[in-house]
C-alpha positions in Angstrom: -83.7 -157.7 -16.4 -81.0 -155.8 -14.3 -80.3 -152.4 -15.1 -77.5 -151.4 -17.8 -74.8 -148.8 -16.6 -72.8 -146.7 -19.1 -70.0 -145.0 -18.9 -69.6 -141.9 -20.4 -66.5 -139.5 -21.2 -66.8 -135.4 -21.9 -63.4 -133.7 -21.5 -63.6 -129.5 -21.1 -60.6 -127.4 -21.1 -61.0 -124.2 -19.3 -59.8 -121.0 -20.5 -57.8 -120.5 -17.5 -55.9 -122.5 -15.3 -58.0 -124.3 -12.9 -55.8 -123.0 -9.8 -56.6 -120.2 -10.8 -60.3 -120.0 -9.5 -62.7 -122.5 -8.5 -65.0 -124.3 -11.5 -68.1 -125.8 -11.0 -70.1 -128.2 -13.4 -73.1 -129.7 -13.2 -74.4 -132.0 -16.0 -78.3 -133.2 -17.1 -79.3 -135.7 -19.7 -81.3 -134.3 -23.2 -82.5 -136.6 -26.0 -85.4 -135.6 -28.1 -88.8 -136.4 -25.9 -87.0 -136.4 -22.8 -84.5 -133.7 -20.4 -83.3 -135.2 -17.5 -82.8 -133.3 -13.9 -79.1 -131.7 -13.6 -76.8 -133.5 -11.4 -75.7 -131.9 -8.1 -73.0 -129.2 -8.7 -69.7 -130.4 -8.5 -67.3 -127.9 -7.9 -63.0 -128.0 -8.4 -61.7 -125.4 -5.7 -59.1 -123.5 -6.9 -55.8 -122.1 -5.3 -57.3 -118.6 -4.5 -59.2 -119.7 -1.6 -55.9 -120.7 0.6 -52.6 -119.1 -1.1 -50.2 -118.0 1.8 -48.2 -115.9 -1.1 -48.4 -114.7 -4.4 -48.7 -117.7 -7.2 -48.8 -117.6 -11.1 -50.5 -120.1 -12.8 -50.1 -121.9 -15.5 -46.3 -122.8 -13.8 -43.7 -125.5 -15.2 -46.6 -126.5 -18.0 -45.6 -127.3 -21.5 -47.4 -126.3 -24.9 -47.8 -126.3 -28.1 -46.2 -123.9 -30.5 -49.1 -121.5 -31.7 -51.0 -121.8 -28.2 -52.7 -118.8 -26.6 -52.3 -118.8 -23.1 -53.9 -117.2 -20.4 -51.9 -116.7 -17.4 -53.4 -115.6 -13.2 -52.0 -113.8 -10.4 -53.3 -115.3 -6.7 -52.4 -112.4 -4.6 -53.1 -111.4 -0.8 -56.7 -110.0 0.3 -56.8 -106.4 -0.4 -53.5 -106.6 -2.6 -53.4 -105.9 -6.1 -51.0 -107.0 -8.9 -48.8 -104.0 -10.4 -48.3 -106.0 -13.7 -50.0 -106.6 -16.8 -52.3 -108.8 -15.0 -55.4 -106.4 -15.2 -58.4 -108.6 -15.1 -59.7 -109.7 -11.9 -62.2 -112.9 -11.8 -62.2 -113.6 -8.0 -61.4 -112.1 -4.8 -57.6 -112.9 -4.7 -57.1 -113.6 -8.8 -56.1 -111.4 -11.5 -55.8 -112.2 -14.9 -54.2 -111.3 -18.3 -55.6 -111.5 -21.7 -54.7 -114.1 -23.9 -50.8 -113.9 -24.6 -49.7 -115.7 -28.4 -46.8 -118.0 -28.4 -45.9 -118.4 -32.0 -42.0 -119.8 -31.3 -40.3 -122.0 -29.1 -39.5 -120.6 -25.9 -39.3 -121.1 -22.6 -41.0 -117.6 -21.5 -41.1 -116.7 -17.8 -44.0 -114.6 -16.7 -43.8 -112.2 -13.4 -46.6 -111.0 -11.3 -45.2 -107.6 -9.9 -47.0 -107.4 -6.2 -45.7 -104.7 -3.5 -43.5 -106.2 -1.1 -44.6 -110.5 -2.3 -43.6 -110.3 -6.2 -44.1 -113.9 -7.7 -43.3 -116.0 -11.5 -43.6 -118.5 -13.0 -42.0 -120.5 -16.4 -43.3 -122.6 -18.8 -42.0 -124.4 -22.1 -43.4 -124.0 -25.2 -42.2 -127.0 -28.2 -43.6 -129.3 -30.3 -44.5 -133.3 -30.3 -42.5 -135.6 -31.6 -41.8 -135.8 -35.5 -39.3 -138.3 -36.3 -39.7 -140.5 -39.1 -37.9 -143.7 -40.9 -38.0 -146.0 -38.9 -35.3 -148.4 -40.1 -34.1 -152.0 -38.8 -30.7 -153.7 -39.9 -28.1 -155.9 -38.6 -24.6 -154.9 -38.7 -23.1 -158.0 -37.2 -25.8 -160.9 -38.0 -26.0 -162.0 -34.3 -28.3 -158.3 -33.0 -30.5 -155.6 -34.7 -30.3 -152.0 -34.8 -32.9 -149.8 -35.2 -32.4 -146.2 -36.5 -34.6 -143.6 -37.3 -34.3 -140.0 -38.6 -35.0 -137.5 -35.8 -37.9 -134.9 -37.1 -38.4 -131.7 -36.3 -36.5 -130.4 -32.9 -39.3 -130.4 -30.2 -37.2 -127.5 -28.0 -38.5 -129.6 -24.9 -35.6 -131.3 -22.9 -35.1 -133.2 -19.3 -38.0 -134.4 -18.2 -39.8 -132.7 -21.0 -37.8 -134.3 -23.6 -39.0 -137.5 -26.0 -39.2 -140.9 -24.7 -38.9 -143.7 -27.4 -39.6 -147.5 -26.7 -39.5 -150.1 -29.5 -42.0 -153.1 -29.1 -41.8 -152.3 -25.2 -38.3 -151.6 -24.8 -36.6 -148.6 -23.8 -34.5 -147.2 -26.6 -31.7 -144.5 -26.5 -32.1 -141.4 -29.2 -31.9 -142.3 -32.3 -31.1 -146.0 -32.1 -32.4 -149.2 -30.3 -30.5 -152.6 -29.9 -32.4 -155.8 -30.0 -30.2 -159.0 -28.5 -31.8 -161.1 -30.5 -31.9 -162.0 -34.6 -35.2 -163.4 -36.0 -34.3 -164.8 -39.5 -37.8 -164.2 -40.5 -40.1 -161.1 -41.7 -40.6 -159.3 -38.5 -42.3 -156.5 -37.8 -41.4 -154.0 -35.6 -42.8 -150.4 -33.8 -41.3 -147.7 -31.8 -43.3 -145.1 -29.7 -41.9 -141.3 -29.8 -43.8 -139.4 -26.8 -43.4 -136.5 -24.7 -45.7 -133.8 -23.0 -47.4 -132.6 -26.5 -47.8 -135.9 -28.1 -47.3 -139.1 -29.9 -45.7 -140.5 -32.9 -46.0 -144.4 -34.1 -43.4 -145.4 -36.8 -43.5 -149.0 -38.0 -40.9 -151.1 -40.3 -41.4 -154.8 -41.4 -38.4 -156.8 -43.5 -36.4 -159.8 -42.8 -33.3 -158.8 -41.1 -31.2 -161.0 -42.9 -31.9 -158.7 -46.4 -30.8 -155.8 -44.0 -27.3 -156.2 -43.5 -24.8 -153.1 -43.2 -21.3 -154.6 -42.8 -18.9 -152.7 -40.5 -15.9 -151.3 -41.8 -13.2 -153.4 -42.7 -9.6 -152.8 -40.0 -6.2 -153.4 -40.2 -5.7 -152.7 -44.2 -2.7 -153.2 -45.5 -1.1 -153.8 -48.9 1.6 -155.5 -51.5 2.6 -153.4 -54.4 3.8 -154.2 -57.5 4.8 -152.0 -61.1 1.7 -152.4 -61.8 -0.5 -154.1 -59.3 -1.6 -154.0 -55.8 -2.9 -156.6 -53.2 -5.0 -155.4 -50.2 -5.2 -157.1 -47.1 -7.6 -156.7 -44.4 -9.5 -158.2 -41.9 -12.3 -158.3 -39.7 -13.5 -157.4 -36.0 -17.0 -159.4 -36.3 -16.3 -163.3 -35.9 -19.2 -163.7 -37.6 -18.0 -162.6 -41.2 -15.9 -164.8 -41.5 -18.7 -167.6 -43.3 -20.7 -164.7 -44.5 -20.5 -164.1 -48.5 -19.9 -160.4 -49.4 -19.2 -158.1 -52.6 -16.6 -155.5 -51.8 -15.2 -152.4 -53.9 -12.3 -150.4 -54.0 -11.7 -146.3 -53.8 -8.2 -145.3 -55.6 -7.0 -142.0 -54.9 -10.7 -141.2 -54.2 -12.8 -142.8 -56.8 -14.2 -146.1 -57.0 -12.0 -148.4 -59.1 -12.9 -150.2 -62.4 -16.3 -148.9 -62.0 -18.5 -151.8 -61.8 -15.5 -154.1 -60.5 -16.0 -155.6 -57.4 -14.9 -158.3 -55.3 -16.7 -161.4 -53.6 -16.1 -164.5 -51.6 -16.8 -166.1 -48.3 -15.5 -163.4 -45.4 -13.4 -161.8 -48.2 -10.1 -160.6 -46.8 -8.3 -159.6 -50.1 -8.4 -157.5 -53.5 -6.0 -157.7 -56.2 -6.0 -154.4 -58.4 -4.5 -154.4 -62.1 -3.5 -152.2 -64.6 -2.2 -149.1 -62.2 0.9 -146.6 -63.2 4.1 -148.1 -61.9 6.1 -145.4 -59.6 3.1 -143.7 -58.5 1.4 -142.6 -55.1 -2.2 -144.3 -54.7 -4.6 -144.0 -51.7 -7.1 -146.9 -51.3 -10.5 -147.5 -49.2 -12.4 -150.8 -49.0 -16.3 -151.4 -48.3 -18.4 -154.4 -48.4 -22.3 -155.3 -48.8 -23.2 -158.6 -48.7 -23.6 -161.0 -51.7 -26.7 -162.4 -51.5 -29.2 -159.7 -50.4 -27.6 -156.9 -51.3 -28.7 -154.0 -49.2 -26.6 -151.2 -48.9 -22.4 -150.9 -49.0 -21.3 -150.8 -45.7 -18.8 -148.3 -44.0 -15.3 -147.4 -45.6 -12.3 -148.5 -44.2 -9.5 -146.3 -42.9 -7.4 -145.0 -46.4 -4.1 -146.7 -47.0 -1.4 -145.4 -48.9 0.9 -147.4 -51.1 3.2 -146.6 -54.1 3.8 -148.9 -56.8 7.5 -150.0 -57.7 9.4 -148.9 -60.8 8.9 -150.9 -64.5 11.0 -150.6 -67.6 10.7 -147.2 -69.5 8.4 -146.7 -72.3 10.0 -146.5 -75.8 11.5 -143.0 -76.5 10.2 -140.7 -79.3 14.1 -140.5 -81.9 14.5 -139.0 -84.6 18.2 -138.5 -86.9 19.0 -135.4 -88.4 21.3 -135.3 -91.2 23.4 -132.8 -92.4 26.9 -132.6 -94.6 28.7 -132.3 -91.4 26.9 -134.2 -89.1 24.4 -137.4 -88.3 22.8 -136.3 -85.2 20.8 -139.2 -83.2 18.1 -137.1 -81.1 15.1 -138.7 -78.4 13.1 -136.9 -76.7 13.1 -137.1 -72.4 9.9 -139.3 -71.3 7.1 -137.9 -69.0 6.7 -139.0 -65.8 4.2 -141.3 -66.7 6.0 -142.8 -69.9 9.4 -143.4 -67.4 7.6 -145.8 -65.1 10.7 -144.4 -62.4 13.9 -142.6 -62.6 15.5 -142.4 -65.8 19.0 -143.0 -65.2 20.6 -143.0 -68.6 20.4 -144.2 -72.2 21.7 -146.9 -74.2 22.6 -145.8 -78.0 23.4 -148.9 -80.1 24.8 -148.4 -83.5 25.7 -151.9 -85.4 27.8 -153.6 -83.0 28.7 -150.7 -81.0 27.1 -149.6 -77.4 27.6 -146.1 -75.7 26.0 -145.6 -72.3 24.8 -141.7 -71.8 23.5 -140.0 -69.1 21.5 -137.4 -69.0 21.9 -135.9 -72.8 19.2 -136.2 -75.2 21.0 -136.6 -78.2 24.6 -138.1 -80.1 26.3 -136.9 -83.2 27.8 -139.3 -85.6 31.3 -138.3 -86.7 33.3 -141.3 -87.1 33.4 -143.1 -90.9 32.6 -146.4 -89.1 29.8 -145.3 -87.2 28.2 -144.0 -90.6 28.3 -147.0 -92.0 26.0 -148.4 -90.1 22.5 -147.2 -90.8 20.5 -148.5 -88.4 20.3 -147.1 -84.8 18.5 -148.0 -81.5 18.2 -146.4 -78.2 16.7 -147.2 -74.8 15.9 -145.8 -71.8 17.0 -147.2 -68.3 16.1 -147.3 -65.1 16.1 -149.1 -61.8 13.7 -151.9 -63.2 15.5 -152.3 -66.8 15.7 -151.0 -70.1 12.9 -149.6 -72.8 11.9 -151.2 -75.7 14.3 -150.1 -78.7 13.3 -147.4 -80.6 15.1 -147.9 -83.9 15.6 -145.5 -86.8 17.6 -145.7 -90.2 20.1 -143.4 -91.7 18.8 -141.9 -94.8 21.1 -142.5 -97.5 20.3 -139.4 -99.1 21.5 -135.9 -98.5 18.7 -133.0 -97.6 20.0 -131.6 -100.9 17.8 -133.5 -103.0 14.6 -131.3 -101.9 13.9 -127.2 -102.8 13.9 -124.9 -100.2 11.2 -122.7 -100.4 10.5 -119.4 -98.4 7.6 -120.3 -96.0 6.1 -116.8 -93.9 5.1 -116.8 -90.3 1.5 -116.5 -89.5 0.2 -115.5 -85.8 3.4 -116.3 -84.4 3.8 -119.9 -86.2 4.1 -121.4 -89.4 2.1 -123.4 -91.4 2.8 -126.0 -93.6 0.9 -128.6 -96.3 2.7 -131.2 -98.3 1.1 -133.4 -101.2 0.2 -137.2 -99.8 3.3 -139.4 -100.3 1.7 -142.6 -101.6 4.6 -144.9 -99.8 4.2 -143.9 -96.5 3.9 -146.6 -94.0 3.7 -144.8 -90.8 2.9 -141.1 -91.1 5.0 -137.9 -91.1 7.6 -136.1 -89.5 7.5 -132.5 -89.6 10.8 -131.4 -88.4 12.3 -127.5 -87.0 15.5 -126.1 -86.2 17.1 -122.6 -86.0 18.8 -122.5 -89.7 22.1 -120.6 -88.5 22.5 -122.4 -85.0 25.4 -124.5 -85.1 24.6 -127.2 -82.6 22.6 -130.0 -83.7 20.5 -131.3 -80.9 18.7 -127.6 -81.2 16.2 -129.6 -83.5 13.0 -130.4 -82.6 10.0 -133.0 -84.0 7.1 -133.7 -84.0 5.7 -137.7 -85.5 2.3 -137.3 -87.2 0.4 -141.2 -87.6 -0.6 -142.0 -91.2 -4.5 -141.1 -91.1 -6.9 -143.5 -91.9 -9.6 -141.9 -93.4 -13.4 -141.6 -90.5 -15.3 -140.7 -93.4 -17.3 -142.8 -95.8 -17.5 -143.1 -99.4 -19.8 -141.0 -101.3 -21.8 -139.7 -97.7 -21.9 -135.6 -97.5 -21.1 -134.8 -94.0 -22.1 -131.3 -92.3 -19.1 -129.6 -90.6 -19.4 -127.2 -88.0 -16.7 -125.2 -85.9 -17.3 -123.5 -82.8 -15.3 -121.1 -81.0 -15.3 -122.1 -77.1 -16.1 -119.5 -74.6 -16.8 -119.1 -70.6 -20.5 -119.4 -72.2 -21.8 -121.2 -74.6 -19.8 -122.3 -77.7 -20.2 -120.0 -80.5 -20.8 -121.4 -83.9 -18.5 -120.0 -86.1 -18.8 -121.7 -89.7 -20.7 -124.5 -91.0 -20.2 -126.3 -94.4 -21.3 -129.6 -96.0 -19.3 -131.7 -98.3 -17.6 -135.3 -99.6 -14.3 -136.6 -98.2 -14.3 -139.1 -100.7 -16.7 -138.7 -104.2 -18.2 -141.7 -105.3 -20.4 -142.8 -108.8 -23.4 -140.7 -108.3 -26.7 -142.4 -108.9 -28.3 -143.0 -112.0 -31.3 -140.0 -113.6 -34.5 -141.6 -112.7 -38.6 -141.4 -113.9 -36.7 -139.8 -117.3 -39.7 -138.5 -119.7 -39.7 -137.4 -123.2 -42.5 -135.5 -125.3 -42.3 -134.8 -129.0 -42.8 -130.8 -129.7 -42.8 -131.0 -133.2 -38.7 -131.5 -133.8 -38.0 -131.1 -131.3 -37.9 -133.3 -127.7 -39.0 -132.1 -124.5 -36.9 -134.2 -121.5 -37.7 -134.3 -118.0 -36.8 -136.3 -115.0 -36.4 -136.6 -111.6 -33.9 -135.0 -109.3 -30.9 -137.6 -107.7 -31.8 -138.2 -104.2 -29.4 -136.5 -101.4 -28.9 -140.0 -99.9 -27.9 -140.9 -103.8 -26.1 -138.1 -105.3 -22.6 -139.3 -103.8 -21.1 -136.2 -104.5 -21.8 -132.5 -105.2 -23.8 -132.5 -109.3 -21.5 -130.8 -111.9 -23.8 -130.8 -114.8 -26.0 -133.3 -116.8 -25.0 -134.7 -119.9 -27.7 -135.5 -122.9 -26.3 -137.9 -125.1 -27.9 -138.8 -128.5 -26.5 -142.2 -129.8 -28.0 -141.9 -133.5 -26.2 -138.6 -133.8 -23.4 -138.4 -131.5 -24.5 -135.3 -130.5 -23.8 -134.0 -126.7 -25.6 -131.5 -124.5 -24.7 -130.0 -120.9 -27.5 -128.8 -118.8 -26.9 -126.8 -115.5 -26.7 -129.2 -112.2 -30.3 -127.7 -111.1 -32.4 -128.3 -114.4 -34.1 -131.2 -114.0 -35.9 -130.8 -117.7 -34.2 -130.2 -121.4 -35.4 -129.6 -124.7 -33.3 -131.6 -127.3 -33.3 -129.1 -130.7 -33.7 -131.2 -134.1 -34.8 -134.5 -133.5 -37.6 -135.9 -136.0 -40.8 -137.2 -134.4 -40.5 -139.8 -137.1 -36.8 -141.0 -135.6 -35.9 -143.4 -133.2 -33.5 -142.4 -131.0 -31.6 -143.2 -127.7 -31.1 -140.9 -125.3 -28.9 -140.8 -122.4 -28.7 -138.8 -119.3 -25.0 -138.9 -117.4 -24.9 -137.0 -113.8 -21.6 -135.7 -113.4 -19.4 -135.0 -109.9 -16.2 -134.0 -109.1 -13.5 -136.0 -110.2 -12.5 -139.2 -107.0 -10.2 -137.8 -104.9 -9.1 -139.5 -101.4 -8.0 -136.9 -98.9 -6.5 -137.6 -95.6 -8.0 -138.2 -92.2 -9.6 -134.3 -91.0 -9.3 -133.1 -94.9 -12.7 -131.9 -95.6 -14.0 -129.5 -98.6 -14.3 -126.7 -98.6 -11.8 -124.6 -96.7 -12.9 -124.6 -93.0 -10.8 -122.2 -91.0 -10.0 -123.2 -87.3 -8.2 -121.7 -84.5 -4.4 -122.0 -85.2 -2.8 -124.0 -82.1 0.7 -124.9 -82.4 1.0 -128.8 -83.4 -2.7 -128.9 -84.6 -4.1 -129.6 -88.5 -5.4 -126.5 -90.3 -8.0 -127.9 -92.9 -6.9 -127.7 -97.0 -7.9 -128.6 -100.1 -6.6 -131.3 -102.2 -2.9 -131.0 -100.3 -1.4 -132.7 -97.1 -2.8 -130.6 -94.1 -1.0 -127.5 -92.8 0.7 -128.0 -89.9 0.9 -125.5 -87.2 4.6 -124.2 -85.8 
């Protein structure tokens, strides 16, 4: 049989350069019976033996951060370096001791030699260290690849990383494939440079990676209260694709969860906006079916929506002896949907037009006559609803006047519930001596509906707010509304001679309905009635025969019903006074903050 030949591989890395000095290696063969004969000695002449000037060595190499590096000196016969390069290994060649490179750099080393001085640089970086490799379409006809760059290698020309995707040359950070495979593909790009190698690999079906381009040209049609967006698109082939877009107003993303879709969509109608304001407005798409990712934001547009009718005005009449005054109050910005340029005061068949004033006396017989009054607001887009309000045909005479005292720089004010009130109150303040009649202000408060349940004790708490933490200040339990309290259960009786020794259990929280008074023993033979404390849950009945048949029964008692309006709780909770806020109290309409 002919003879086998293998090949065999040892790598060595010298300590030092290997211009530095010649090397010489010679190699035998060793298994365990046998040791071969050494090979002739092969030797690697080094640059000492011919140098016409002074040479450092290693020159224009790269390496790793963290190497430790040995550099040489080749001088001239009989010359000697005046450097740092102190150890000499040959005739010509001096060398230094190890030097650390723990940064990136790009060091340059000089060999100080009378009248021939020489250097040398090298580059010290790192391999390459990008990852996420990435592959999407942006226009459904080529792909992209992009990738996030890793660490910086501090290595740059001809030093610098290389990439190639599948064989082809890529530019930093992104590669462009001509081509569109509608199928799982997978892909791998090759970082390299002078330190290393780095193999990132992605796999996906390019049509589930679409990033849609940014939509041009946006433009819009306002309305009081709507807005269409127009826009179009630079890629032909979007115009078949089926896409979900969404909206940015005034810098967040409209109608959460309200998007848009269709075939090439070119168009968004938004609802529900403020008329006469200023919006700004962004569009990005994703596509429909595979949803990926939302693609890039168009340019903002700017639009302002046109004027609507005014909101209805806030009146209010105040009477007097000597005057019916007709008072509204001026509409926010927001409530006038544009520029308020008057109001219309109807009263019966009669129509005044006024400007800017915010209220109208009543003087004439005729007008009086008439109780009920409207007025509107007006703008450019119309009038308001009518805000109507009655005459009372009553004087302010028929009510006390009671002293009321200030109290932290306002007043405040209960009232008992007024059982025909259809629409809440109207607390109402003026200066008492001031003689003009629009000096009066209101304020409407809606009829509360009570939040709280029948016969449920609620825990109330009030915290002061602070820069830290809220501070609790008082907490109390309590009914809003008392109900029937649940009946005594697992009742027990023992005789004691005459007397009869009564037990049973306590009402349940859940069943108690409101806070125990007392419990009443009733004896139905006798007629007799006992009151025991709310906690004793045993009695002893004085004077009833063993011998005798009686019925006894146990009543829990509460506090009488009472129905309290909305935010009336028991007992007193004391809150921070704000002017036009409730203040909690018992059993009476609540205060009201001036």
């Amino acid at each position: 049989m002919p003879n086998k030949t293998s090949y065999y591989h040892w790598r060595w890395t010298s300590p030092i350069p290997l211009q530095c000095t010649s090397h010489s290696v010679r190699l035998r063969r060793h298994n365990e019976h046998n040791i071969g004969e050494w090979t002739p000695l092969y030797t690697h002449k080094g640059q000492d033996l011919n140098a016409a000037t002074t040479t450092v060595y290693p020159h224009d190499q790269v390496f790793a951060v963290g190497s430790n590096i040995t550099f040489c000196c080749i001088v001239e016969t009989d010359k000697r370096p005046l450097s740092e390069f102190l150890i000499r290994i040959s005739n010509r060649t001096y060398i230094t001791k190890p030097v650390p490179f723990e940064e990136p750099s790009t060091p340059n080393i000089h060999c100080d030699v009378e009248g021939n001085p020489s250097g040398s640089t090298i580059f010290i970086g790192y391999p390459p260290d990008d990852q996420n490799l990435t592959c999407i379409t942006r226009n459904l006809t080529s792909l992209e690849c992009i990738w996030e760059k890793g660490r910086n290698t501090y290595l740059t020309l001809n030093r610098k990383t290389t990439y190639t995707l599948d064989g082809r040359v890529c530019e930093y950070r992104k590669c462009v494939i001509n081509e569109l495979k509608k199928q799982v593909t997978n892909w791998t790009l090759i970082a390299k440079n002078p330190l290393g190698v780095k193999t990132l690999t992605d796999t996906a079906d390019p049509t589930h990676r679409v990033l849609l381009r940014a939509p041009s040209k946006i433009s819009h049609d306002a309305y009081a209260r709507n807005v269409t967006l127009r826009w179009s698109w630079n890629e032909e082939s979007y115009a078949l694709f089926p896409m979900i877009c969404q909206v940015k107003l005034n810098g967040n993303i409209y109608n959460v969860g309200k998007t848009f879709n269709g075939m090439g969509l070119t168009s968004a109608v938004l609802i529900n906006l403020q008329p006469f304001a200023t919006y700004t407005a962004q569009v990005q798409c994703g596509s429909y079916e595979h949803f990926y990712e939302w693609g890039d934001w168009s340019e903002i547009t700017e639009f302002s929506t046109k004027e609507d009718i005014p909101e209805a005005v806030d009146v209010w009449i105040h009477y007097s002896e000597q005057t019916t005054s007709v008072l509204w109050k001026p509409l926010t910005q927001q409530q006038s949907h544009g520029i308020i340029t008057g109001y219309e005061i109807s009263i019966g068949k009669i129509k005044k037009d006024l400007k800017t004033q915010l209220c109208y006396n009543i003087t004439s017989g005729n007008e009086k006559s008439d109780r009920i009054i409207t007025v509107s607001a007006k703008n450019s887009a119309g009038r308001s609803p009518p805000s109507t309000i009655i005459i009372p045909s009553y004087p302010d005479t028929e009510v006390d006047i009671s002293r009321i005292n200030g109290k932290n720089g306002g007043f405040e004010m209960s009232w008992e519930e007024y059982p025909y009130s259809t629409c809440g109150y109207v607390v109402e303040w003026f200066p008492t001596y001031k003689k003009t009649q629009c000096a009066v202000a209101w304020e409407k408060i809606p009829k509360c509906d009570s939040i709280f349940e029948e016969g449920v004790r609620y825990t109330v708490s009030v915290y002061a707010c602070t820069d830290d933490s809220p501070k609790l200040l008082k907490r109390s339990e309590g009914y809003a509304i008392e109900k029937q309290p649940g009946k005594v259960v697992n009742l027990k009786g023992e005789n004691k001679g005459r007397n009869v020794e009564l037990s049973w259990d306590e009402v349940p929280l859940e069943q108690q309905n409101g806070f125990i008074q007392r419990y009443e023993v009733i004896i139905l033979l006798s007629g007799s009635e006992t009151i025991f404390d709310p906690v004793t849950t045993e009695a002893t009945v004085v004077g009833c025969s063993a011998a005798t048949l009686i019925f006894i029964i146990i009543s829990v008692l509460c506090y009488r019903k009472r129905k309290w309006l909305k935010k009336l709780l028991y007992p007193d909770i004391p809150e921070p006074k704000l002017a036009g806020k409730w203040i909690t109290k018992v059993s009476q309409q609540p205060p009201y903050n001036l």
